[in-house]
N, C-alpha and C positions, 0 to 999 in steps of 0.2 A: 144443485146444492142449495138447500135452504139457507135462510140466514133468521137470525132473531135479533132482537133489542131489546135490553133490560135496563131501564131509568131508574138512579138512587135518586132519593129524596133530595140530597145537595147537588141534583143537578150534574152529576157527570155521568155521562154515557161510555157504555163499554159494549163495544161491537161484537159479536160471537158469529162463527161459523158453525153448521151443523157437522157432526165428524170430526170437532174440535176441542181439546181440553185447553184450559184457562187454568193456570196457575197449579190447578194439580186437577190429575186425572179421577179422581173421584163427586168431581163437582158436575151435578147434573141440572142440565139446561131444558126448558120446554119453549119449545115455538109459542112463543108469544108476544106481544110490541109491547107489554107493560108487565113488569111484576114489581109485587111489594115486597120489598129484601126487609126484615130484620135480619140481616146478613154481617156477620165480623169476617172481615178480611184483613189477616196483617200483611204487610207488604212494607216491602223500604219506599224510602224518599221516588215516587215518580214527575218525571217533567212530562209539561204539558205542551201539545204540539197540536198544530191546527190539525183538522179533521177534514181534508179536501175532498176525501173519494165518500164521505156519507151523505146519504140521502135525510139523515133525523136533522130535523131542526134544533139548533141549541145554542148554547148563548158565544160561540166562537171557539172552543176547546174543549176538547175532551181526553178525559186518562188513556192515553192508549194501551191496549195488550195484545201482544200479538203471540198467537200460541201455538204449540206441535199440533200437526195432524194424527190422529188417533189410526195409528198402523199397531193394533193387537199390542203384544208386549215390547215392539223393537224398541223405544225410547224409556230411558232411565230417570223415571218419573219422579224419583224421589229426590233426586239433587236439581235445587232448585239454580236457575240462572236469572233471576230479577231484572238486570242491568242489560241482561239481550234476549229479552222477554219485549221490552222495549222497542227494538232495535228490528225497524222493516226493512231499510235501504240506508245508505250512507246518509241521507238527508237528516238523521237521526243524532247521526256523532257531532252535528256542527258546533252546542250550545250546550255539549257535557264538559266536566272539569277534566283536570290532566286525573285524579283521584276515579273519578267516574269513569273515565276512558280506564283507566289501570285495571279497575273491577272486570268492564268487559272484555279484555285481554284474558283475563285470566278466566270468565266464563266461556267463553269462546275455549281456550287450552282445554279444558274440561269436558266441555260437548265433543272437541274433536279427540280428544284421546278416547272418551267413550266410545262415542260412533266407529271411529275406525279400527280399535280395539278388537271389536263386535264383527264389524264388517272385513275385518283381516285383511285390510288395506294398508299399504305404507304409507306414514303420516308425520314422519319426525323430521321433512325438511317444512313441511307446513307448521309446525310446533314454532320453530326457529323465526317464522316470519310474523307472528301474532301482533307485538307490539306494532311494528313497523306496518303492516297491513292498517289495522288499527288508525296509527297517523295519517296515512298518508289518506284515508279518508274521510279523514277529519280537516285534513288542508285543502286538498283537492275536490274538486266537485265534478265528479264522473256524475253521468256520462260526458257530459261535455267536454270539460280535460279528460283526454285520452290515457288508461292507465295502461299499460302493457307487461307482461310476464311473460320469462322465457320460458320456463317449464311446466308442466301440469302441477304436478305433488306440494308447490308452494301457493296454491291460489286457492286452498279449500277454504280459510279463513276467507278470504274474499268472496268467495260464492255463500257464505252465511249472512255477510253483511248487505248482499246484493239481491237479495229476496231470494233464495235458494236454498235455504235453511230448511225448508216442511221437507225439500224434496231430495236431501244428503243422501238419506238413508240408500238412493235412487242407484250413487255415484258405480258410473262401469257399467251398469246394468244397460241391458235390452231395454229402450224409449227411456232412457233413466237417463242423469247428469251426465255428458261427458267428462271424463277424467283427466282435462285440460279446457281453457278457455276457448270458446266457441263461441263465433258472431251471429249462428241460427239462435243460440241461444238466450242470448242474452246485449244487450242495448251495454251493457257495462263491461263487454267483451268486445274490446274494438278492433281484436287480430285474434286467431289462433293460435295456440300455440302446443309445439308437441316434440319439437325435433331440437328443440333448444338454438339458443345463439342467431337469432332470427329478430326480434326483438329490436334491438339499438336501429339494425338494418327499417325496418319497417315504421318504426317512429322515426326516423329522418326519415322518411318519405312525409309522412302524416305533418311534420315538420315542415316542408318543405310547401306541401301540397296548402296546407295553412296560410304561411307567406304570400305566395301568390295570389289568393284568393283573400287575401286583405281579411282574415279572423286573427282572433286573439286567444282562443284555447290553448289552453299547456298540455305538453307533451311527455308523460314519466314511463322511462320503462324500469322494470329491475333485472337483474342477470345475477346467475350466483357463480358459485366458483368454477362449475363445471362448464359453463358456458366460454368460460376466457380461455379453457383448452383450447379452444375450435379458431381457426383465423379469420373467419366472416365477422367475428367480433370486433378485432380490430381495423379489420378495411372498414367496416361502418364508423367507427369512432376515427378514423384517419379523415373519412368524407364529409363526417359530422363538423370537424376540427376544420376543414377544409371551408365547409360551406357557411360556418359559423353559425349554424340556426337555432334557436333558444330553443334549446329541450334540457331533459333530467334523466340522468342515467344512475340508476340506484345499484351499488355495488352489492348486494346481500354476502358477505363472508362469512361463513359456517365453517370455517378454519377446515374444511375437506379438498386432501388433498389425494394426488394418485400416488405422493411420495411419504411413505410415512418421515422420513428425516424432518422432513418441512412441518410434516404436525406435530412431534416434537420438539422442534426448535422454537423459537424464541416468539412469543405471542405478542401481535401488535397492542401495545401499551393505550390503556385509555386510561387519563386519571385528571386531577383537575386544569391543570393545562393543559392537556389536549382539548378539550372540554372546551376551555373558554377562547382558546387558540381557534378550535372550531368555528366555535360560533361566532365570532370575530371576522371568521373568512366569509362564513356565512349570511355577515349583517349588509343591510345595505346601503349603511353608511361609508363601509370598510368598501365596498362595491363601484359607488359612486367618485370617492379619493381615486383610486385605482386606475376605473377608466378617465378620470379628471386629467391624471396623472400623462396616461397612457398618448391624450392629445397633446401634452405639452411638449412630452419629448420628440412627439412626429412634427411640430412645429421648430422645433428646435434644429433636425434632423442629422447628418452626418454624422451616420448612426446610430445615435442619441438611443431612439425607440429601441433598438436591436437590443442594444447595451442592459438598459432598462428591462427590458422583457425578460432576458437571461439573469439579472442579480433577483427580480423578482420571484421567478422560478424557482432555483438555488437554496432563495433564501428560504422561498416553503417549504420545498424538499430538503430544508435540513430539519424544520419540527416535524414534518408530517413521516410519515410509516415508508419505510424500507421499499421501494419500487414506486410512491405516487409519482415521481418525476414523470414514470412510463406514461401516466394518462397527460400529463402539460406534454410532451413531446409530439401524441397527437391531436395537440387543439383542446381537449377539454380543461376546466377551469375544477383541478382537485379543489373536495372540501373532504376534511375525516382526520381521522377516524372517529364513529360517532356508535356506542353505544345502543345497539337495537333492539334491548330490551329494556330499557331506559324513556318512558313513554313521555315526559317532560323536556329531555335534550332532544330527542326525535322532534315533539310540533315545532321548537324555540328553531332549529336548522330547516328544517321543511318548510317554514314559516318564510323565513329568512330569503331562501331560495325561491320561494314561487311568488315573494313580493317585489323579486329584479324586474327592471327592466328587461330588454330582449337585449344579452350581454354576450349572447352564444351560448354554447353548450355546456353542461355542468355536469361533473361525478362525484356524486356522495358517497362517501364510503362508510359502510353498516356494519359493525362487527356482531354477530349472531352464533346460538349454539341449538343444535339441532335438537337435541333432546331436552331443551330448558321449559321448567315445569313439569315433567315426564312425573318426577316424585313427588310431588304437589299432588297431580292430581291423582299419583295411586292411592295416598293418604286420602284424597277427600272420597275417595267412592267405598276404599275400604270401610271408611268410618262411616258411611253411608251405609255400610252394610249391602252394598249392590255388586259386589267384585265376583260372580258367578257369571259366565257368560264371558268374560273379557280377557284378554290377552295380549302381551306386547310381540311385534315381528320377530323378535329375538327368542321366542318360549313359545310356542306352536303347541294347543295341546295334542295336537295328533298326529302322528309317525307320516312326512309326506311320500308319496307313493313315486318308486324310482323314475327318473322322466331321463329323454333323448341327453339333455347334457351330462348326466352323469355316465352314460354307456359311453359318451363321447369323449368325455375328460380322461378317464378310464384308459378307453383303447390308444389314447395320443400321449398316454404316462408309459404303457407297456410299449408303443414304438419308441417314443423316447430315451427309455432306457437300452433298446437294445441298439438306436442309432444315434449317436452323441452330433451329428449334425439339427439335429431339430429342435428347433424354437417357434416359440409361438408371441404374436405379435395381434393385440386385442383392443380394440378400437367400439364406441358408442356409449351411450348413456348408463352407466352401471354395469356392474363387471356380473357376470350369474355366480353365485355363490360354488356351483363345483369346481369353477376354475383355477380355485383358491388351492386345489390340494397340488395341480402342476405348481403353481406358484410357488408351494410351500416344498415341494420336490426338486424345482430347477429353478431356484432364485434368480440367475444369473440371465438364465433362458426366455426370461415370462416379461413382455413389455407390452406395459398398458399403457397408451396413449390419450384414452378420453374421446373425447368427443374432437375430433381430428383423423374423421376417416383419410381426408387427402393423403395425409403425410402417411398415415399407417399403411398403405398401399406402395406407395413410390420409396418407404422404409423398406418393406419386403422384398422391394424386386431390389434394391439396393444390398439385403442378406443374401438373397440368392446370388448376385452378383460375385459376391466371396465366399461363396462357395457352402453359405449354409441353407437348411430345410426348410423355411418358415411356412407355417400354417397362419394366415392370416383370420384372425375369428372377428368378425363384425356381423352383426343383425342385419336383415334382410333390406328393410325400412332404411338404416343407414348405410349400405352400403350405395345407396342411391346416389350417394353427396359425393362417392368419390369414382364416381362412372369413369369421367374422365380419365384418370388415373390407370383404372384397370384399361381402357382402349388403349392409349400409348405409352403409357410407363411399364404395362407387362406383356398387356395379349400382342401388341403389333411385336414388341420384340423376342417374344416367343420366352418369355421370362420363365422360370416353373415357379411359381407362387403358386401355394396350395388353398384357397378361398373355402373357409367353414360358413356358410352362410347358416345364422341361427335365427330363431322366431319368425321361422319360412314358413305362409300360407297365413290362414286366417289365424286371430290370436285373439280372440274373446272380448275381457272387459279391457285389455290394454287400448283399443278403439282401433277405429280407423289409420289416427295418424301413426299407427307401429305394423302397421297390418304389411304382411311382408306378401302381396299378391304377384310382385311385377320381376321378379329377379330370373325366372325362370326364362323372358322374356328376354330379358337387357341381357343375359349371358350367352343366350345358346343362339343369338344371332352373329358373335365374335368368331371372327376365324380360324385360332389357333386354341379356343378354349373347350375342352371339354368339361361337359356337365352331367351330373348324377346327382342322385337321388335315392337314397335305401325307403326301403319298405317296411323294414323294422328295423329293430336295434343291432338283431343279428348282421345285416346287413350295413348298418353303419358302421361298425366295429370293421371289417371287413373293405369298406370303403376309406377307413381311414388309414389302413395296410393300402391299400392300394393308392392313393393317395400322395403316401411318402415313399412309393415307390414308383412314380412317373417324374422323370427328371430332364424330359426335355421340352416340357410345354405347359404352358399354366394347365389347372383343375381346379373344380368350386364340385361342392357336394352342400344341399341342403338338409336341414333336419327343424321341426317343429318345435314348440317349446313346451311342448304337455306331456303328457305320460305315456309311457313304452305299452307297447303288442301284450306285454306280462312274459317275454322269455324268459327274462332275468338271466341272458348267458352273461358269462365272462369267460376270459383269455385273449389268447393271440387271433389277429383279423388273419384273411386268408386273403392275399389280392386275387380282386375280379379281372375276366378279359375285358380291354375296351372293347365298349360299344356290343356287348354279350348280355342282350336277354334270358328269359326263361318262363317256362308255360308252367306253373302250377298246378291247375286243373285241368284237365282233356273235356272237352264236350263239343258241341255239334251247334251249329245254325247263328249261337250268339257269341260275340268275344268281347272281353270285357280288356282291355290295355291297359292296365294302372298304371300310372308314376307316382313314385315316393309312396309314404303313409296312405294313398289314396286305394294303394293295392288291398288294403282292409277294409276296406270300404266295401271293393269290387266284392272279395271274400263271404260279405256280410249278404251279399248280394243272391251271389251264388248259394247260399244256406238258404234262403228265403224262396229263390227261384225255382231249387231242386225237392220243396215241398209240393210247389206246385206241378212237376213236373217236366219243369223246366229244365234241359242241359244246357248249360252254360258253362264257356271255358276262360279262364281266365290267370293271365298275363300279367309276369312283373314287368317294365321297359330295363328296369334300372338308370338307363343312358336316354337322356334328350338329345347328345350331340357325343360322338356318331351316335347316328339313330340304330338299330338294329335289323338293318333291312332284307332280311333274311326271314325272319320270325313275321312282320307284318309282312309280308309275301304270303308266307305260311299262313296266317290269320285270314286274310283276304281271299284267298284259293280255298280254305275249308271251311267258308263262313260265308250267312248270306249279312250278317250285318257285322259291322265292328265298331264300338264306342271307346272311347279313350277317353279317361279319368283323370283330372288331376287339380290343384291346388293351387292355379294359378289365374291368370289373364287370358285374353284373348292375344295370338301371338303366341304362345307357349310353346306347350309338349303337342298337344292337339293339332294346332295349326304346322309343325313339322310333318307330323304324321301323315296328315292332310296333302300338304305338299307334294312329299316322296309317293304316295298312291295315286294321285293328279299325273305327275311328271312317268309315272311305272305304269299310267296305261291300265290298273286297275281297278279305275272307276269307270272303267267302257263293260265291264262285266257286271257277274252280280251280287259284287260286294254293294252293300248303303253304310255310310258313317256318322258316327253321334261324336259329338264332343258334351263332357260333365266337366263344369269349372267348380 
């Protein structure tokens, strides 16, 4: 990549890349180290920042701009963002005003409701965190203080502040951004993150690991609401509270709740008492009295301290918000509630907080709303005249194409109705939108737990226990967290919990960290659990009848999160036999063994091989566990090769199969085996 330099007569220098627009995409650049501008540029107010990485000599400062990369039409060239035009890295924010910082808040809101709009990405828990993102790198100085986020969708503001802005457009893609923070990636990502409630846990370590090693970096992580579902949340703030170590745990509250009663009820109050109450808690005046205090009554002692610590508590927990007691009970030092879109009470507490001493642990509490700015910035692009092209997640302009959970919701509505024992019990990071119509069918029936796989599991085998149906539905990825659970809370005791394992197998731009490869593994080595798998949608329907009709021993069935075979059946499922394959196609010399959606695959295979005149036969398993050891006999005896397909790991379906033709003595013949993950 070329570079140029263009010198104004007053002496300030303005760096360009080749491939690069500057202030607006019509402005054209030539490879040259000198040109004569009779050049008008109107621009607002810019600050002047040293120029470390240039090679031109000049008098110590230069204007900086830093601009979009020129990707054809994807960028919305017309609405200009001045104020994070500016803005390369957080080194940026240190020596803007609260007014300055407020502009880029709201250019930033703009770029990302553009971008994501375009990109038909979800982006309204990232909307909610602008301000605060904003601050807190304006106080802090990452890399070095360590920032941490629980979840992906609230860190995209952060990956624009953190030199990642050219390459947004990237986000989810193939060699493109992860859609969470990522440590290959970036020096300003100093944990990953992807499965939420992970966070608090891993800053105390960093915490920890800090103290010992005699440094002085601060430690912030933030957590939103979905994350206090989950109880690894608070064993970390129990051990944090425990070990006392000075860190910041940033509460992001976006009033989302899995109760709607709760999101209508009564909104924690910010007004100016709380305000100054805050930042009072927050000063380090009020800090210093405190623990001043805190030595005198331990000098004093017989009980003194004890006494002292409780009317302290009490007395904050009667100004502060309805449950803060909960964070003093385990060790952290409440401050809140504070206004998070509020970019001047945000530095004045943040400020506050990271000029303590090492006092132990601290929780701010952020009241935010997910969608703030949303109508702002429709207005500005409209007015822009650029509103072609964009869309909100809510207004889709295009009809989406039927996928596995809607056949799935579907066929577990029509069992439902015809068996009044069955409930469904739904566990992970966001609920999938089909699941809303059970919801809205059997109110009483439908319990969403959040992100609290543990308890969703040892809930179910607790339903079955008395005597009801439950389908437990938790994502592949999550159901990892409560392994445990499934070994002794169901499968040793032979519990029927009916396990919907969702976004099973590979899952595109969701990344790695959702990537559901290993389930296939961790179930079908269980001894009382059978495992299945449909092929298409006709066959999940079907599976889900069968399903709610095995009542003496756990089942799990997987299904993908993308779009159906195109049968478009509906009605009633028909229960399968356990552990009962089926041959497809007949042919000769090759066998192709799918499991799950992979049987499509095989199918595709078969179309392709039979051009060449190829006969190939090919096999649905259905069943990982029992295997169907009848039909691979049959495979093996009229086949000189057998390959097995599927979706998963090493350990799977494949390695089963493997196995039972090892142990059956038919690999002394002349079958040979492939396995396709």
């Amino acid at each position: 990549m070329g570079t140029a330099c263009a010198q104004y007569p007053f002496e300030v220098t303005a760096g360009f890349q080749e491939k690069c627009r500057a202030l607006h995409p019509k402005t054209k650049l030539t490879k040259l180290s000198r040109c004569n501008f009779p050049l008008r540029v109107e621009c607002s107010r810019q600050r002047l920042y040293p120029w470390s990485s240039s090679t031109t000599s000049s008098r110590g400062y230069v204007g900086q701009i830093c601009s979009l990369p020129d990707f054809g039409d994807f960028f919305w060239d017309r609405i200009p963002t001045p104020m994070l035009d500016m803005v390369e890295n957080p080194i940026h924010l240190k020596n803007l005003t609260p007014k300055e910082l407020k502009q880029l808040a709201d250019e930033i809101r703009l770029e990302l409701f553009c971008m994501m709009s375009k990109l038909q990405k979800p982006f309204k828990a990232s909307l909610a965190v602008v301000e605060l993102t904003v601050a807190i790198h304006h106080i802090f100085h990452a890399p070095m203080d360590k920032i941490l986020w629980d979840v992906g969708e609230v860190t995209y503001a952060h990956k624009i502040l953190t030199g990642r802005r050219a390459l947004m457009h990237t986000l989810r893609e193939k060699e493109g951004l992860s859609g969470f923070t990522s440590r290959s990636e970036s020096e300003y990502d100093p944990f990953g993150s992807g499965h939420g409630c992970s966070s608090i846990s891993a800053g105390l370590g960093m915490a920890v690991a800090r103290d010992l090693k005699g440094k002085r970096e601060r430690i912030v992580t933030v957590i939103g609401n979905g994350s206090t579902m989950a109880g690894q949340v608070y064993e970390a703030m129990g051990n944090a509270g425990y070990l006392d170590s000075n860190m910041v745990v940033i509460l992001n509250d976006s009033r989302h709740s899995l109760h709607p009663k709760l999101e209508d009820g009564q909104i924690t109050p910010i007004n100016a008492l709380s305000s100054t109450l805050t930042k009072l808690q927050s000063s380090k005046s009020f800090r210093k009295f405190r623990e001043a205090a805190k030595g005198v009554t331990k000098r004093i002692g017989k009980g003194m301290h004890e006494l002292a610590a409780k009317v302290d508590e009490y007395a904050r927990g009667m100004v502060g918000p309805l449950g803060s007691t909960l964070f003093e009970e385990l060790g952290l030092y409440y401050i809140g509630p504070v206004d998070g879109h509020n970019i001047e009470e945000l530095i004045s507490v943040l400020q506050g907080v990271a000029s303590l001493d090492p006092t132990g642990p601290v929780l701010v509490h952020v009241i935010t709303k997910e969608y703030q700015g949303v109508e702002a910035s429709q207005k500005r692009v409209i007015s822009n005249g650029h509103l072609e092209g964009f869309y909100t997640s809510e207004l889709s302009p295009n009809p989406l194409p039927r996928m596995y959970s809607d056949c799935f919701v579907e066929a577990l509505v029509n069992e439902a109705e015809k068996d009044k024992d069955i409930v469904v019990v739904h566990a992970g990071m966001g609920m999938e939108p089909p699941l809303q119509l059970f919801q809205e069918k059997f109110p009483d029936k439908f319990f969403d737990v959040g992100m609290a796989e543990q308890h969703a599991v040892t809930f179910s085998a607790g339903l079955s226990c008395g005597g009801l149906k439950p389908f437990c539905i938790i994502p592949s990825t999550f159901l990892q967290r409560a392994y445990d659970q499934v070994v002794h809370d169901v499968d040793r005791q032979r519990i029927p919990v009916r396990f919907a394992i969702t976004s099973a197998g590979l899952v595109g731009s969701d990344g790695p960290t959702r990537c559901g490869a290993f389930d296939i593994t961790f179930m079908s080595c269980l001894p009382n659990m059978i495992v299945m798998a449909p092929s298409d949608e006709d066959e999940l329907i079907d599976m889900v009848a069968t399903a709610a009709h095995v009542d003496d021993r756990p089942i799990c069935f997987r299904y993908p999160r993308g779009a159906t075979a195109g049968m478009n059946s509906v009605g009633n499922g028909i229960p399968i036999e356990i552990g009962k394959g089926r041959v497809l196609i007949e042919g000769k010399d090759v066998a192709l063994l799918g499991y799950g959606v992979m049987v499509q695959n095989c199918l595709k295979a078969w179309s392709l091989l039979s051009k060449l005149g190829i006969r190939v036969t090919v096999a649905d398993a259905r069943f990982c566990k029992p295997l169907d050891i009848q039909l691979v006999r049959e495979l093996c005896e009229n086949h000189s090769y057998l390959i097995t397909v599927e979706e998963g790991s090493v350990g799977g379906f494949g390695s089963h199969v493997a196995q039972f033709i090892a142990l059956d003595g038919k690999l002394d013949g002349r079958i040979k085996g492939g396995f396709c993950f």
